[in-house]
C-alpha positions as CSV (number, residue, x, y, z in Angstrom):
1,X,132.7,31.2,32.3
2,X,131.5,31.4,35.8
3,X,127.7,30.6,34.7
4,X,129.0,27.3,33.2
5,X,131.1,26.3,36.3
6,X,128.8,26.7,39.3
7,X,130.9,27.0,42.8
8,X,130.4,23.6,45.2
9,X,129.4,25.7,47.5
10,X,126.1,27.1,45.5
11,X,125.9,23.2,44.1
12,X,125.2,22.2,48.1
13,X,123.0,25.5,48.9
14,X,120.8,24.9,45.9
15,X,120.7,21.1,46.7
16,X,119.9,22.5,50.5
17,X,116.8,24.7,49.4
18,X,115.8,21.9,46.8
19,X,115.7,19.7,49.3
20,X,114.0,21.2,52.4
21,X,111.4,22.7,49.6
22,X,111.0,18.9,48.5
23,X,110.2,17.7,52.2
24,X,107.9,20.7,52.8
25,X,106.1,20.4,49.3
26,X,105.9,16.2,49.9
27,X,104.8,16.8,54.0
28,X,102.3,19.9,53.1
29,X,101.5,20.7,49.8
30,X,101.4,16.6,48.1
31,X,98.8,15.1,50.4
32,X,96.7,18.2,49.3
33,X,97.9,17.6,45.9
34,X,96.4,14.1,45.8
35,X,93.9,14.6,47.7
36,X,92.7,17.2,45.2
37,X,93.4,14.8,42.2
38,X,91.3,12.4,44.2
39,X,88.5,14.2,44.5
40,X,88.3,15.4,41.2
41,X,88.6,12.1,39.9
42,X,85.8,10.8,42.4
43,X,83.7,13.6,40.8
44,X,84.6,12.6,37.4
45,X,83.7,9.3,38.5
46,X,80.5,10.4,40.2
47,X,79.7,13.0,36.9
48,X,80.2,9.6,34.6
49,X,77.8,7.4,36.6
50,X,75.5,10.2,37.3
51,X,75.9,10.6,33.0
52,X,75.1,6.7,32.9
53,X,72.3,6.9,34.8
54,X,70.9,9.7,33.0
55,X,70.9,7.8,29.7
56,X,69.4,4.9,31.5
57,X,67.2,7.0,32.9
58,X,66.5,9.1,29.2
59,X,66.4,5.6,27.8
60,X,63.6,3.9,29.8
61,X,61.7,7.4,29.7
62,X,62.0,7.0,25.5
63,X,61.1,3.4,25.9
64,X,57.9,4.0,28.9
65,X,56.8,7.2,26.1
66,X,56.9,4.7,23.3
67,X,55.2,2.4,25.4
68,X,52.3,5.3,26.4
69,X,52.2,6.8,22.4
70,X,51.6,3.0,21.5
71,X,48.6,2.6,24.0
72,X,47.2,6.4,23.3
73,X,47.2,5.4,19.6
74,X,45.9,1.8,20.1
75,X,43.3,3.2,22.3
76,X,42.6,5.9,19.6
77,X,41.8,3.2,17.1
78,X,39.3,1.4,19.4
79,X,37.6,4.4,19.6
80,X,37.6,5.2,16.2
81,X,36.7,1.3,15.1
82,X,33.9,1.7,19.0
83,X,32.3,5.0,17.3
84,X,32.2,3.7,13.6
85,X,30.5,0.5,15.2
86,X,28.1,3.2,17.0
87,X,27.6,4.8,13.6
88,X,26.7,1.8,12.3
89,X,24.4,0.6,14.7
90,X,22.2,4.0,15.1
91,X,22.1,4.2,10.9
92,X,21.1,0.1,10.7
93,X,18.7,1.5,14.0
94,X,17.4,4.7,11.8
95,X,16.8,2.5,8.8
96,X,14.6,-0.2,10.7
97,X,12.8,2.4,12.5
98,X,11.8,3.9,9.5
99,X,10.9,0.7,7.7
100,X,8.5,0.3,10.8
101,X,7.2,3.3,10.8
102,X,6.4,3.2,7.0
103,X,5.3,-0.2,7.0
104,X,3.0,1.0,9.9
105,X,2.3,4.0,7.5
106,X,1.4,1.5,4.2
107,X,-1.0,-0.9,6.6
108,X,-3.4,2.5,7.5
109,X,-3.3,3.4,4.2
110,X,-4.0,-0.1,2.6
111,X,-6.5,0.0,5.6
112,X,-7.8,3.0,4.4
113,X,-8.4,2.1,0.7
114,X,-9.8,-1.0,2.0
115,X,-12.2,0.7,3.6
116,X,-12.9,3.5,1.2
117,X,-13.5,0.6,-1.4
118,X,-15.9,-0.9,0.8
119,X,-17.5,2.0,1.6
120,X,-18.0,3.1,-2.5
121,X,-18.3,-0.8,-3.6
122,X,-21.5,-0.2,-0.7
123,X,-22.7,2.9,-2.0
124,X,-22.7,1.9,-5.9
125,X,-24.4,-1.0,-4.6
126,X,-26.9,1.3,-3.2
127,X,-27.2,3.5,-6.6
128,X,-27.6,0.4,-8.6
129,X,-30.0,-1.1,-6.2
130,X,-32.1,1.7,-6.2
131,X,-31.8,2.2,-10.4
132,X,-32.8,-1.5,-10.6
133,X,-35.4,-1.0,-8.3
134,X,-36.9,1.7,-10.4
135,X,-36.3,0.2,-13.8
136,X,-37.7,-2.7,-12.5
137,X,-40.9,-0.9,-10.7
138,X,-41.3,0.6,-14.4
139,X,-40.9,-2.6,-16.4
140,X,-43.2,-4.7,-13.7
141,X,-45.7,-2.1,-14.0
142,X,-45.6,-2.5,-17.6
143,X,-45.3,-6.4,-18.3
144,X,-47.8,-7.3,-14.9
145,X,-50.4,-5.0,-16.4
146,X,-52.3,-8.7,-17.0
147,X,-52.7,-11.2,-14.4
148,X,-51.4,-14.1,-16.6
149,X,-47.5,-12.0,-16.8
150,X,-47.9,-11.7,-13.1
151,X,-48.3,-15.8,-12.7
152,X,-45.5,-16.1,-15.3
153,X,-43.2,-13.9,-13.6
154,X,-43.6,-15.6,-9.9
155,X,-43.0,-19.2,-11.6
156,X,-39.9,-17.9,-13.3
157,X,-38.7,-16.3,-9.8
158,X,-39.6,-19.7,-7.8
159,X,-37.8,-21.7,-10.4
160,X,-34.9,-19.5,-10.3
161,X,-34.9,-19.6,-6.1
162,X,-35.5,-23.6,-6.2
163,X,-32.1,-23.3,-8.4
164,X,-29.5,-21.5,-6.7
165,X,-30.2,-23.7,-3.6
C-alpha cells in the first residue's frame, strides 16, 4: 500500500524537481517554444498570403489569356472577313477585266466583219459592174446597130439624169 501512500518527503522532492524543471523549461526551453510556434505561424501566415496572391495572380493571368484568346480570335475574323473582301475584289477585278478584254475582242471582230463586208460588198460590186458592163457592151452592140436606137437611147439616158437630180 506504499504506492498509494507516497512519503511527504518524495511529495516535496518530486514538487522540488517539478519545480526547478518548470523554471528551467519556462526560462530556456518556452521562449524557444513560442518563438518556434511563432514562426511557424508567420510562415503559415506568409504561405496563405503567398497562396492568395497566387490565385490573384492565376486569376488575372486566366482573365489577361481570356482577354488575349478574345483579341487573337477577333483579329482572326478580320482577317478572314479582310481576305474574303480580297477575294471578292480580285474575282469582281477578274470578271471586269475579262469583260474588257472581250468587249475589246468583239469590237476587232465586228471591225473585222465590217471590213471584210466592205471589202466583198466592193468586190461583188466589181463582178457585177464588170458582168453589166459586158451584157451591156453586147446588148448596145446589138440594139445601136442603127443610128435612130443610138438617138433613142441617149434621150432615154438624159431624161433619166435630168430626173434623179
Amino acid at each position: 500500500m506504499e504506492l498509494f501512500t507516497p512519503d511527504f518527503g518524495l511529495i516535496f522532492w518530486m514538487f522540488l524537481s517539478f519545480a526547478v524543471l518548470f523554471i528551467v523549461l519556462w526560462k530556456f526551453a518556452w521562449p524557444v517554444i513560442i518563438k518556434g510556434i511563432e514562426s511557424r505561424a508567420d510562415l503559415i501566415d506568409k504561405g496563405v498570403e503567398y497562396a492568395q496572391n497566387a490565385k490573384e495572380q492565376l486569376d488575372h493571368a486566366r482573365e489577361e489569356a481570356d482577354k488575349y484568346i478574345a483579341e487573337a480570335r477577333r483579329q482572326q475574323a478580320e482577317m478572314l472577313r479582310e481576305a474574303d473582301r480580297m477575294k471578292t475584289q480580285i474575282i469582281e477585278e477578274a470578271k471586269a477585266a475579262a469583260q474588257h478584254e472581250a468587249q475589246k475582242v468583239m469590237d476587232a471582230a465586228k471591225v473585222s466583219i465590217e471590213q471584210s463586208r466592205k471589202e466583198a460588198e466592193q468586190s461583188f460590186r466589181k463582178e457585177v459592174s464588170a458582168f453589166a458592163l459586158d451584157i451591156a457592151t453586147k446588148v448596145v452592140r446589138n440594139q445601136l446597130a442603127d443610128e435612130t436606137a443610138q438617138t433613142k437611147l441617149v434621150n432615154t439616158l438624159l431624161d433619166e439624169m435630168e430626173n434623179k437630180n
